[in-house]
C-alpha positions in Angstrom: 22.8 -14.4 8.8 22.8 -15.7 5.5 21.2 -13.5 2.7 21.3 -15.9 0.0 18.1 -17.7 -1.4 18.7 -22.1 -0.2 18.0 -24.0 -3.0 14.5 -25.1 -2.1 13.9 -20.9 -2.2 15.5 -20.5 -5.8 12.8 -23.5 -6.8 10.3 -21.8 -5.5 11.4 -18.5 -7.6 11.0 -20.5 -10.5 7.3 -21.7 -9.7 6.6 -18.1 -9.0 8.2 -17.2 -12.7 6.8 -19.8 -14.4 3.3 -19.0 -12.9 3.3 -15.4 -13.9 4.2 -16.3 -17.2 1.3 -18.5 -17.6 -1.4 -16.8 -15.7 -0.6 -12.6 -15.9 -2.1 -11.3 -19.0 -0.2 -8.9 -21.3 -2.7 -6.6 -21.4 -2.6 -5.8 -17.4 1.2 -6.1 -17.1 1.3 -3.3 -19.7 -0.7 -0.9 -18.2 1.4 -1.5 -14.9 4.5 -0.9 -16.8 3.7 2.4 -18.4 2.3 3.5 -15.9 -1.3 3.6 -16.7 -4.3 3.7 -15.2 -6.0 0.5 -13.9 -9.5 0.1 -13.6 -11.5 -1.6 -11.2 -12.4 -4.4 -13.4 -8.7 -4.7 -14.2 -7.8 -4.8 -9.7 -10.6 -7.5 -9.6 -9.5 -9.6 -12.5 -5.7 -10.1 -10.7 -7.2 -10.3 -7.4 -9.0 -13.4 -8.5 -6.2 -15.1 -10.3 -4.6 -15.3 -7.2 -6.8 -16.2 -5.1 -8.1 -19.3 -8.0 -4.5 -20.3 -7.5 -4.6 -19.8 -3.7 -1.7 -17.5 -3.0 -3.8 -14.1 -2.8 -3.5 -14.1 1.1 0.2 -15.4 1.0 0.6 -13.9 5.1 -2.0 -15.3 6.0 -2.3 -18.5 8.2 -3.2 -21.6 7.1 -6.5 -22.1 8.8 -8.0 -19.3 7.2 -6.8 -19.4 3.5 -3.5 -18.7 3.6 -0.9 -21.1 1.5 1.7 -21.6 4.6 4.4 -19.9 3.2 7.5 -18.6 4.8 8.3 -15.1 5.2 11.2 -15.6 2.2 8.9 -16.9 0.2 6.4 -13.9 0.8 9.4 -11.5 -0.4 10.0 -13.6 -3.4 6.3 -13.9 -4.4 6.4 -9.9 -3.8 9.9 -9.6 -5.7 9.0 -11.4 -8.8 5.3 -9.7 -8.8 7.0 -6.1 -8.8 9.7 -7.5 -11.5 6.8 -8.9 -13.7 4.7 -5.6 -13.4 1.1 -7.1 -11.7 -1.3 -5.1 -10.7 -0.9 -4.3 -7.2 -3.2 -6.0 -4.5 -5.7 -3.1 -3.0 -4.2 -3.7 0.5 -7.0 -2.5 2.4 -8.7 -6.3 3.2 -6.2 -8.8 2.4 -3.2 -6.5 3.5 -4.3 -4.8 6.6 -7.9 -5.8 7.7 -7.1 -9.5 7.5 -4.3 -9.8 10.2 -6.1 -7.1 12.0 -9.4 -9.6 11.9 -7.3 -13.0 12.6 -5.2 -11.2 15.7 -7.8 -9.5 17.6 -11.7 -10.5 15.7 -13.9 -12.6 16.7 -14.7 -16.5 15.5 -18.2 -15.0 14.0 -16.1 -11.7 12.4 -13.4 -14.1 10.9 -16.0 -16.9 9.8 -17.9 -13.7 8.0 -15.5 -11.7 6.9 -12.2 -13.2 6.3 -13.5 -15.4 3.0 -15.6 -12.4 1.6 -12.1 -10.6 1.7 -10.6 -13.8 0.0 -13.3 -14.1 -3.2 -13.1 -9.9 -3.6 -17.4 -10.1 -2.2 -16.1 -7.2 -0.1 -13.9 -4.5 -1.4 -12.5 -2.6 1.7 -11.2 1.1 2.4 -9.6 2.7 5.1 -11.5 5.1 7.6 -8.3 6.4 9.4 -7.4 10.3 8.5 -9.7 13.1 9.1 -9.3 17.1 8.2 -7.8 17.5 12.1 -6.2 13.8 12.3 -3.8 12.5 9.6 -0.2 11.9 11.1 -1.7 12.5 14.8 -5.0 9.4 14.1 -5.2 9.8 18.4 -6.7 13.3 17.5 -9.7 11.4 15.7 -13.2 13.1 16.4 -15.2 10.8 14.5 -18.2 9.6 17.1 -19.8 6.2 17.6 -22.2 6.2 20.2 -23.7 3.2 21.7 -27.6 2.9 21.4 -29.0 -0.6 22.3 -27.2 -3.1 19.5 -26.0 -0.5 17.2 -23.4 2.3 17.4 -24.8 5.7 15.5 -21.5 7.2 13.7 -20.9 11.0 12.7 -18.0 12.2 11.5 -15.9 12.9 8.4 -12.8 10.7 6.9 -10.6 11.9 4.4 -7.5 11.0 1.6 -9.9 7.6 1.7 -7.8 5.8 -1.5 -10.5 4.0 -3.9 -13.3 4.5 -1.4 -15.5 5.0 -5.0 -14.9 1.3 -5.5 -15.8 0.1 -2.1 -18.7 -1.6 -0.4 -17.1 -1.4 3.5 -15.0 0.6 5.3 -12.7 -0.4 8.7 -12.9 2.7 10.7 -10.8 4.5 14.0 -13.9 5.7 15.7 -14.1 7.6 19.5 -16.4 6.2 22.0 -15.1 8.0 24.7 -14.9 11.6 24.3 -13.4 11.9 28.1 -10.5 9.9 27.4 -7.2 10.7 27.1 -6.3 10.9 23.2 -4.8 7.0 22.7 -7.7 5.5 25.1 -11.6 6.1 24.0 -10.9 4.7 20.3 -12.3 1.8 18.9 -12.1 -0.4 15.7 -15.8 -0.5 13.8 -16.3 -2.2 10.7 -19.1 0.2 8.6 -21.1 -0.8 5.3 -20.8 1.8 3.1 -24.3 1.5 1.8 -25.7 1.9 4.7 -27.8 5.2 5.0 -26.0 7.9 6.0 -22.8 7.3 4.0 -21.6 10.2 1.4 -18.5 9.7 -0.5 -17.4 12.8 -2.1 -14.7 12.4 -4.6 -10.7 14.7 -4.5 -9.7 15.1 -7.8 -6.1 15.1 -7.5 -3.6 17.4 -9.8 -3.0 15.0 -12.1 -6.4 14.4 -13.0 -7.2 11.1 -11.3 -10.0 9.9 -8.9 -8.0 8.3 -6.3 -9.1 9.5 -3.1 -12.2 10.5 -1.5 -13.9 12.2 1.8 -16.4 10.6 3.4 -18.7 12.1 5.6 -21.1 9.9 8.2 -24.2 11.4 9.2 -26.6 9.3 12.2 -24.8 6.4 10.5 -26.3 2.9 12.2 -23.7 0.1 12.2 -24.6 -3.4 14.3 -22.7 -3.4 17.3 -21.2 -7.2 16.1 -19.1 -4.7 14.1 -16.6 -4.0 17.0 -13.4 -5.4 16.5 -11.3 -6.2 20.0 -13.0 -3.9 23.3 -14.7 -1.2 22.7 -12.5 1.8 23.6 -9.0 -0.7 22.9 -9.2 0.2 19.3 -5.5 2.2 19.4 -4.0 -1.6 19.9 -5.9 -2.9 16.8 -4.6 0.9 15.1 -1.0 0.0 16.1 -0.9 -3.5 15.1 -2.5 -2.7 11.4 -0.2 0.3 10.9 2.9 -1.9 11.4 1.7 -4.3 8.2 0.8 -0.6 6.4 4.2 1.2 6.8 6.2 -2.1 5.9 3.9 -2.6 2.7 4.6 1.7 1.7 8.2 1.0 2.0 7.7 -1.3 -1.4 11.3 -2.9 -1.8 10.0 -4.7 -4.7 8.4 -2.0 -6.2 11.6 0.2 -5.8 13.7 -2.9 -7.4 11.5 -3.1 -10.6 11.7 0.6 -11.0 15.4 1.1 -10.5 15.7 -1.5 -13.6 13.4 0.7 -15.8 15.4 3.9 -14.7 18.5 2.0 -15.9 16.9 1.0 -19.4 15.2 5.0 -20.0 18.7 6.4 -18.9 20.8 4.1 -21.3 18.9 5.1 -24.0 18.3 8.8 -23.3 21.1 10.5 -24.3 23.4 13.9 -22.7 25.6 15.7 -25.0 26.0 13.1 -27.2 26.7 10.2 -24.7 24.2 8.1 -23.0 22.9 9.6 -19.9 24.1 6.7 -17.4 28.0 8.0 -18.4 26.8 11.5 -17.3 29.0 11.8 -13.9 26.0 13.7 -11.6 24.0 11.3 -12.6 25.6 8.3 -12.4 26.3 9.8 -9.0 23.2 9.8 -8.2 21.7 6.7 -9.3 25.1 4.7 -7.6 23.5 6.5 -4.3 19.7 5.4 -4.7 20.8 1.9 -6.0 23.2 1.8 -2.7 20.5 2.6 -0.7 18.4 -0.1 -1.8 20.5 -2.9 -1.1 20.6 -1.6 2.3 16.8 -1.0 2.5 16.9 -5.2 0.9 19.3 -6.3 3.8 16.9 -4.5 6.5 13.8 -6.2 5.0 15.6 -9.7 5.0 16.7 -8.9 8.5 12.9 -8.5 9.3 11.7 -11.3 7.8 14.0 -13.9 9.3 12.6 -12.0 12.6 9.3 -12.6 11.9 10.2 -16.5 10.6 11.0 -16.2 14.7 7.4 -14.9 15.6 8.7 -11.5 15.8 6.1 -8.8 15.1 7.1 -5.3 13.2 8.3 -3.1 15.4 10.6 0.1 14.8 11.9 -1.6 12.0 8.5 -1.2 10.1 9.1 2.8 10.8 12.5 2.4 9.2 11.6 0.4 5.9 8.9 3.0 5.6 11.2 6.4 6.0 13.7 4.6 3.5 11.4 2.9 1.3 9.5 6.0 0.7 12.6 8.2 0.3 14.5 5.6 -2.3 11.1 5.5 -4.2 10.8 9.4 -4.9 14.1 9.8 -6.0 14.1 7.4 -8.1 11.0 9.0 -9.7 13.0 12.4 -9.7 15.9 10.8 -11.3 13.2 9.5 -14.1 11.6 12.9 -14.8 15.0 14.4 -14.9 16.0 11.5 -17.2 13.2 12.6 -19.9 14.0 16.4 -19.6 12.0 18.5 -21.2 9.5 15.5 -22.5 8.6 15.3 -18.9 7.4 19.1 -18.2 3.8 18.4 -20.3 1.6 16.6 -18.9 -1.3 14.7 -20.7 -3.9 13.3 -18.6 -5.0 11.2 -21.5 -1.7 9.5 -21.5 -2.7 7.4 -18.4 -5.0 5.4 -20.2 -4.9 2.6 -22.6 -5.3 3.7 -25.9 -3.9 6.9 -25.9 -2.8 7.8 -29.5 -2.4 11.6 -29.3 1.0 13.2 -30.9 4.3 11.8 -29.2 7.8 12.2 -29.8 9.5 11.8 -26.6 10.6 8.2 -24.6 7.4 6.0 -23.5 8.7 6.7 -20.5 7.8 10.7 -20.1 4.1 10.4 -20.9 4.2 9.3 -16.9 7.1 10.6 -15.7 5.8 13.8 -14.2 2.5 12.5 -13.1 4.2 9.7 -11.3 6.7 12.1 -9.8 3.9 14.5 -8.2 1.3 11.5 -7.4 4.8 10.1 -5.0 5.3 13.1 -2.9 2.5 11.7 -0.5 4.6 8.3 0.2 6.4 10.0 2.9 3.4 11.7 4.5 0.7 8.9 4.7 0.4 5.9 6.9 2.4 8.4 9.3 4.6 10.6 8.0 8.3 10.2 8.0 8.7 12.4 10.6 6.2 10.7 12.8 8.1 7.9 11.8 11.3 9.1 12.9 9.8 9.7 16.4 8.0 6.5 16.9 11.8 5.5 16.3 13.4 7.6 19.0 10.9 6.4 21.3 10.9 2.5 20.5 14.5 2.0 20.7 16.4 5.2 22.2 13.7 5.8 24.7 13.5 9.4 23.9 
């Protein structure tokens, strides 16, 4: 297999480049850069650049808004995005829910939903993990109950990222309580206004609103709602999981940050030398930035796979365990980086504006909040060690 870019692939990387540097605005590539925090208004202003220049749903077919791109050109777009520091995409609608809606909805769901998705009318979250189901989402206990052309939903969801922000929520819900665990789940699509509907905000340790619980109570949602059967849901589950674990493993994300580890640590000095001539941690760095190229060569290997009409598989389990690892030591190598600038943290720091005494590198005012905030990439959208068992089972048969 070759892994270099053809020639019609390097122009493309240059339409991307030239795009960005037209179309992002300082402003929002800055507050990605630092670190800071993004507002809604500031998720909904990049979300419809893209989509005004019609590369928002770039996996997406044709036929339903998608700009027909290959899978190469999907990891460049991605690549160059992570190099140029965009906001990210809120995954939840275009990321997840769309495939989900164009593989298993209905004509009516996709004709509804799909361009609502597209123009940001609908801002999705996910309705997966509750107190008693997180890695285990079989163990759900959420209810939907069938009464004439509505379900009524009770139940609780939690760690729902940016739920504050959003106006529906794509649910794992059980309609059969005497099934076994995988069977007697189904896929409902619930308006978060609707009455019924209590979102309860987690303040995490660094300060942020990022998360949420949300509780249902008698909840009435149209029965048209039902994505695939009712009580197939775990199929729909599976499928959107594969696109969730690949996006976690964030190679670009992890390429972008390895070259700002580089930069802080060539200009952060040890004992009089810069830090990247410090042996331990050169060590260490020459591991992580190994481990990437690796992590790349996997995710090409994938993508020429799915160029073949190949859907994630095990592999997706892999890019996430990796991804997610590579990530948080990378962030580890940062705070260590900034030393003792990096053990106070200033929530005020996140935001724009922030002119409150400094001294240290740009680069610690985040350090340690990023480092904490990252410990959950190997626990959600299945943990790693879920993930390690999904791969025993897909390809050793354990």
């Amino acid at each position: 297999m070759d892994l270099n870019f053809t020639p019609e692939e390097e122009a493309f990387r240059a339409e991307v480049r030239d795009f960005l540097r037209r179309h992002l605005p300082e402003r929002l590539s800055s507050k990605v850069r630092d670190g800071l925090h993004l507002s809604k208004a500031d998720i909904e202003e990049w979300h419809g650049i893209l989509n005004a220049r019609g590369w928002l749903a770039n996996h997406w077919p044709v036929q339903y808004g998608g700009p027909g791109w290959t899978a190469v050109q999907k990891f460049i777009f991605e690549l160059e995005c992570a190099l140029a520091h965009t906001p990210r995409i809120v995954p939840f609608g275009v990321g997840m829910l769309g495939p989900v809606l164009i593989r298993y909805g209905s004509e009516a769901q996709k004709r509804r939903w799909l361009p609502r998705i597209l123009s940001g009318e609908d801002w999705w979250c996910q309705g997966y993990s509750e107190p008693g189901a997180g890695s285990d989402l079989a163990g759900v206990k959420t209810t939907a109950v069938r009464e004439g052309e509505h379900y009524v939903v009770n139940g609780q969801k939690t760690w729902t990222t940016l739920g504050q922000h959003a106006n529906m929520i794509f649910c794992l819900v059980r309609t059969d309580r005497d099934a076994k665990k995988q069977e007697g789940i189904s896929f409902l699509l619930i308006d978060m206004n609707s009455p019924g509907v209590d979102v309860r905000p987690i303040i995490t340790l660094d300060g942020e609103h990022e998360v949420n619980e949300v509780f249902f109570t008698d909840v009435k949602v149209p029965a048209e709602n039902l994505v695939g059967e009712e009580n197939k849901g775990w199929t729909c589950a599976k499928y959107l999981l594969t696109y969730e674990r690949t996006n976690i493993a964030g190679v670009g994300f992890s390429i972008a940050g390895l070259e700002q580890l580089k930069s802080a640590a060539s200009r952060v000095t040890h004992k009089g030398k810069p830090l990247l001539q410090d042996p331990m941690f050169a060590t260490r760095l020459a591991r992580v930035e190994i481990d990437l190229e690796n992590m790349k060569t996997t995710n090409l290997r994938m993508i020429v796979a799915a160029e073949g009409g190949g859907v994630p598989g095990a592999e997706s389990s892999m890019l996430k365990i990796r991804g997610t690892e590579i990530r948080q030591e990378m962030l580890s190598l940062m705070r260590r980086a900034m030393g003792p600038y990096a053990l106070a943290f200033v929530e005020e720091a996140l935001h724009a504006g922030y002119a409150g005494p400094w001294s240290g590198p740009e680069e610690a005012k985040v350090a340690a909040s990023q480092y904490f905030n990252h410990r959950k990439l190997s626990i959600f959208g299945g943990s790693n060690e879920i993930q390690k068992n999904i791969i025993s089972k897909m390809i050793l048969g354990l």
